[in-house]
ZADO-1210 file (C-alpha; in nm, 4 decimals, padded with zeros to 6 digits):
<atoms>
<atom x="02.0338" y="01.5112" z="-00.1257" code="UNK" pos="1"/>
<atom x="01.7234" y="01.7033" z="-00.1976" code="UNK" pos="2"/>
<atom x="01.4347" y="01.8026" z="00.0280" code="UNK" pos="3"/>
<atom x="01.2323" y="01.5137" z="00.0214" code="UNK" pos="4"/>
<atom x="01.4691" y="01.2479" z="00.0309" code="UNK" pos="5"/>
<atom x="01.6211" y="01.4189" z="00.3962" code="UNK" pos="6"/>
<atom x="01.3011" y="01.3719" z="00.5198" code="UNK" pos="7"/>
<atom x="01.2245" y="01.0090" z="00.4354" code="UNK" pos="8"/>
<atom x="01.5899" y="00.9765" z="00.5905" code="UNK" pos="9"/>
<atom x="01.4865" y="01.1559" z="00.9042" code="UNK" pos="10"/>
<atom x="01.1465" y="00.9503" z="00.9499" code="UNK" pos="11"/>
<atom x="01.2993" y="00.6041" z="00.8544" code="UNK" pos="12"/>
<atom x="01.5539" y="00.6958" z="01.1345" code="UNK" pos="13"/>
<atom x="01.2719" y="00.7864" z="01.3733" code="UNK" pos="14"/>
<atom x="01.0925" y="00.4651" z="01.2984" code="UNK" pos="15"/>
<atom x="01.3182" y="00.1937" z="01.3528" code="UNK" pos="16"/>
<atom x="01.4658" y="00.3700" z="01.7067" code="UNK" pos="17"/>
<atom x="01.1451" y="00.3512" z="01.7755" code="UNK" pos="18"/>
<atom x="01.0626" y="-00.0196" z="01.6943" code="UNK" pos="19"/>
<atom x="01.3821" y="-00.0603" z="01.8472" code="UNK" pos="20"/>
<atom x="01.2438" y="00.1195" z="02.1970" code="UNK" pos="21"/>
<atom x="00.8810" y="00.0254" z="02.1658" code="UNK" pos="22"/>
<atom x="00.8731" y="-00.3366" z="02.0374" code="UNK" pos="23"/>
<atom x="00.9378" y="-00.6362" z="02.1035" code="UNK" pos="24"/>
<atom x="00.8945" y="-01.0183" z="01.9067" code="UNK" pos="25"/>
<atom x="00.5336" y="-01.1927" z="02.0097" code="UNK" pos="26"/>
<atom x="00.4751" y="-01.5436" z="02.0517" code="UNK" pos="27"/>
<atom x="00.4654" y="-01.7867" z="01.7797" code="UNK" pos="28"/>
<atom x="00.7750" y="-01.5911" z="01.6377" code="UNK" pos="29"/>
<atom x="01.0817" y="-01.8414" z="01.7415" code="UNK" pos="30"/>
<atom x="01.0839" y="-02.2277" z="01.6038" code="UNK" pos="31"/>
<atom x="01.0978" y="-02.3469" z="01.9291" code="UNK" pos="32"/>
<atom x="00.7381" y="-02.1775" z="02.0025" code="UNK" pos="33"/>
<atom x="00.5149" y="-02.4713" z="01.8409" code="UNK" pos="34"/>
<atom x="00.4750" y="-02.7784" z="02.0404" code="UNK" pos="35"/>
<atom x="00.4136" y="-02.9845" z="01.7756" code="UNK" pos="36"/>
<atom x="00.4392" y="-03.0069" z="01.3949" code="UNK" pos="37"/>
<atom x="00.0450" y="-03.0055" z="01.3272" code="UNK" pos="38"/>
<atom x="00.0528" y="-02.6396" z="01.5333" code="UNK" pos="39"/>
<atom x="00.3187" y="-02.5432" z="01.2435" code="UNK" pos="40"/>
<atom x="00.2010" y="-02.6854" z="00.9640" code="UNK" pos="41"/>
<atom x="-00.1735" y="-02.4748" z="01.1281" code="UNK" pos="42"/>
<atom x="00.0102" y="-02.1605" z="01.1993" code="UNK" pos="43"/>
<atom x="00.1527" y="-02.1039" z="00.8861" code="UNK" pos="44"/>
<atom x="-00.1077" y="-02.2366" z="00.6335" code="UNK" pos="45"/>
<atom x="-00.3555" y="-01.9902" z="00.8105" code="UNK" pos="46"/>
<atom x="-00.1751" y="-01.7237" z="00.9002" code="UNK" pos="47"/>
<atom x="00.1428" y="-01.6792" z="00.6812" code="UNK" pos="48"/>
<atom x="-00.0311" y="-01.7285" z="00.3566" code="UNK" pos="49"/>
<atom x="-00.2720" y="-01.4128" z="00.4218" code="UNK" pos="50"/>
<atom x="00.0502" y="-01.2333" z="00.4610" code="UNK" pos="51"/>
<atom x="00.1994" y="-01.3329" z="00.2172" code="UNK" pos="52"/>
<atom x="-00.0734" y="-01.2585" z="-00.0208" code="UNK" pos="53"/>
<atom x="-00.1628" y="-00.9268" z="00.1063" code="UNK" pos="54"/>
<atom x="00.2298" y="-00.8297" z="00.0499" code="UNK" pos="55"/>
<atom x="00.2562" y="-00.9311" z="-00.3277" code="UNK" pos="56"/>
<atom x="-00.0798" y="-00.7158" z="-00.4055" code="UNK" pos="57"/>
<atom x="00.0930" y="-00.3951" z="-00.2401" code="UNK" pos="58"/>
<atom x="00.4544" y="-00.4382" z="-00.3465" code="UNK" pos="59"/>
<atom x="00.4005" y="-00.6456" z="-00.7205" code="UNK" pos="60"/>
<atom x="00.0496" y="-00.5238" z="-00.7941" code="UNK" pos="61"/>
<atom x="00.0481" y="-00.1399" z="-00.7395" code="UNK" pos="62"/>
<atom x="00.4309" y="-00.1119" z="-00.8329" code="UNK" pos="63"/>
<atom x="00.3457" y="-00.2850" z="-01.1942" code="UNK" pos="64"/>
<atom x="-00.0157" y="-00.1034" z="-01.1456" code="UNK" pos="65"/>
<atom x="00.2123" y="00.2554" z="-01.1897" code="UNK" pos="66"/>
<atom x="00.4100" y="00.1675" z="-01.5058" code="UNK" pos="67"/>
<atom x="00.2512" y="00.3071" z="-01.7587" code="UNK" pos="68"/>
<atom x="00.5155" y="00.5417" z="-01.8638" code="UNK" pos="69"/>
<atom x="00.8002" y="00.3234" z="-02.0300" code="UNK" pos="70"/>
<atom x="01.1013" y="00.5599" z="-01.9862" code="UNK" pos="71"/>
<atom x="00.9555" y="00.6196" z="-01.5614" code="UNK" pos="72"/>
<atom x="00.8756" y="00.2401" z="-01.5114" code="UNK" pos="73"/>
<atom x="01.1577" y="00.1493" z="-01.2232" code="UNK" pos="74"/>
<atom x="01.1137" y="00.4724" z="-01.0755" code="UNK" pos="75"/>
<atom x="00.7359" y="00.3885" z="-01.0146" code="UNK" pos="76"/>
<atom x="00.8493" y="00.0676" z="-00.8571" code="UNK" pos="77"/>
<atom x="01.0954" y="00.1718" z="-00.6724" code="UNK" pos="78"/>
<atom x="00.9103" y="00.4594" z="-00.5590" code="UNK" pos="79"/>
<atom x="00.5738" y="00.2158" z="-00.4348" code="UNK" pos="80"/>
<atom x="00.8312" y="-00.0347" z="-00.2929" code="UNK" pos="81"/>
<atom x="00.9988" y="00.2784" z="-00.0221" code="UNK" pos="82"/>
<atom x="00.6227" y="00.4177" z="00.0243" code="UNK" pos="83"/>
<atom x="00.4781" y="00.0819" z="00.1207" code="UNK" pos="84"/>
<atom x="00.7533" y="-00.0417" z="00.3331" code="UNK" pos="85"/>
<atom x="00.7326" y="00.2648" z="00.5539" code="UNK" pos="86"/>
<atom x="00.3644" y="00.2364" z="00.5396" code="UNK" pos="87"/>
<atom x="00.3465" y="-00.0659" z="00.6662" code="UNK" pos="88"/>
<atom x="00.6554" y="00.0009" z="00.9674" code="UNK" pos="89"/>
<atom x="00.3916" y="00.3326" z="01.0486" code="UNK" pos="90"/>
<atom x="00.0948" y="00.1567" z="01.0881" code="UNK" pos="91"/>
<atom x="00.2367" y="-00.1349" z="01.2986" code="UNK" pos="92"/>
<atom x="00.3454" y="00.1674" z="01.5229" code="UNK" pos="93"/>
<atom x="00.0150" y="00.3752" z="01.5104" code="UNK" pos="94"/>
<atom x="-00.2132" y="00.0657" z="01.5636" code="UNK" pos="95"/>
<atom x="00.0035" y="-00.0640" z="01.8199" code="UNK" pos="96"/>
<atom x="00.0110" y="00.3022" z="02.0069" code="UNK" pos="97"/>
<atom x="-00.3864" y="00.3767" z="01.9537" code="UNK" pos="98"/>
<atom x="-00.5037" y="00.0679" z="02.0835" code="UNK" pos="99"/>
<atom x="-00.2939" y="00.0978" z="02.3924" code="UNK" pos="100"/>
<atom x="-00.3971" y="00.4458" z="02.4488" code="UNK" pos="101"/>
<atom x="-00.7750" y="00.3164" z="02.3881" code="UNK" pos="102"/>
<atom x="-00.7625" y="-00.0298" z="02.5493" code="UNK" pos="103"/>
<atom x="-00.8821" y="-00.1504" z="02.8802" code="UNK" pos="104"/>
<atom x="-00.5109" y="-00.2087" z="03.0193" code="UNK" pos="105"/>
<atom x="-00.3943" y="00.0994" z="03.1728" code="UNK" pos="106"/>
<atom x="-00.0266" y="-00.0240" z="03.1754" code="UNK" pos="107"/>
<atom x="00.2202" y="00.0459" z="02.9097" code="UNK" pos="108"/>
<atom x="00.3584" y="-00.2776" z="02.6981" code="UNK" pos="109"/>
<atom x="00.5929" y="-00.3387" z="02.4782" code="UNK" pos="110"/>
<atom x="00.4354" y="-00.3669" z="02.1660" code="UNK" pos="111"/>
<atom x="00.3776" y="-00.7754" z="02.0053" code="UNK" pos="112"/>
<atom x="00.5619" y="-00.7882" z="01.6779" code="UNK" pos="113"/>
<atom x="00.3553" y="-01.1034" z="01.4793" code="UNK" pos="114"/>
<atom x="00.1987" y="-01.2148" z="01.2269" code="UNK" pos="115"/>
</atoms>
């Protein structure tokens, strides 16, 4: 195992203890959240599909963006797929920890893991 890929190992390890300390699941998370099928049917027509869409640009668009060399093209992908997923797992931590640390609440919560 070379250099960089102890690293990645070492920060990947770091990140989901601390998801695992530091967060927990928000509302609207569990089935049994939504009061009635109109709230669903709301929630995830707004919400969900933003997600959604926001997730195939990073992981389809800039992966297939990055082949441009034929014999390197998985490599790319695969290499866009590992940056963005930790990307994304840092900035749900940083954002969560900065606007704690800058917020009018002076006590320390859990961090709300939604949509």
């Amino acid at each position: 195992m070379g250099f960089g890929e102890s690293i990645f190992l070492i920060t990947e390890i770091a990140t989901i203890l601390l998801f695992i300390i530091c967060c927990e699941y928000g509302d609207h998370i569990a089935p049994d959240t939504f009061k009635t099928v109109e709230q669903t049917k709301d929630y995830v027509q707004s919400d969900y599909q933003t997600a959604i869409n926001m997730h195939v640009m990073i992981f389809i668009g800039f992966g297939f963006a990055m082949t441009g060399v034929r014999t390197l093209a998985w490599s790319n992908i695969s290499f866009v797929f590992v940056c963005s997923v930790w990307a994304i797992q840092w900035g749900i931590l940083s954002l969560g920890f900065w606007s704690q640390v800058f917020g009018d609440d002076p006590d320390w919560k859990k961090l709300q893991i939604n949509l």
